[in-house]
C-alpha positions, 0 to 999 in steps of 0.5 A, a space after each residue: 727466662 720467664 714471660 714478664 705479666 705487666 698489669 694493664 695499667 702499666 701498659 696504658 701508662 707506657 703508651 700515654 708516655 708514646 702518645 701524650 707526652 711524645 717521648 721515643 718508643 727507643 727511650 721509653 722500652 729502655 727506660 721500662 726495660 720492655 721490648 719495642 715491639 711490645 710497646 708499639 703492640 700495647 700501642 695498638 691494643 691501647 690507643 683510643 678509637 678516634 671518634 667521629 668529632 675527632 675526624 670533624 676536627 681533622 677536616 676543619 683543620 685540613 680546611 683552615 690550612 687550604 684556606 691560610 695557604 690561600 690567603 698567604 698566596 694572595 697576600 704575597 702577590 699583593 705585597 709584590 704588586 705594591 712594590 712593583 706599583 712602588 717603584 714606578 711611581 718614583 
């Protein structure tokens, strides 16, 4: 049995089905009939570098969560204050 050639367009279309539209590397081989390990190697070879906005977006994102998290936290032990306050005004 011969080393199957695949085009580098159907590489690129394999890994967009791992990477964009988030199906299994298990279905997507199967589906193709390529190995695995093939696919997580055109997944490597195929993946665009991230940019540097990109990691500008990761560090927002990470800042915005820190901050919800916050938020959150103090929102719950107001809420918990108001019933605390609550229940001995009655």
């Amino acid at each position: 049995m011969g080393k199957a050639n695949f085009t580098d367009d159907f590489k690129r279309d394999a890994v967009l089905q791992i990477t964009e539209r988030g199906y299994p590397v298990a279905e997507v081989a199967a589906r193709l009939r390529i190995s695995k390990y093939s696919l997580y190697d055109w997944k490597k070879r195929y993946m665009k570098p991230a940019t540097g906005r990109d990691d500008e977006q990761a560090a927002e994102v990470r800042r915005l969560k820190r901050e919800l998290q916050r938020v959150t936290e103090e929102r719950d032990i107001l809420k918990k204050a108001a019933a605390y306050f609550a229940k001995d005004a009655k």
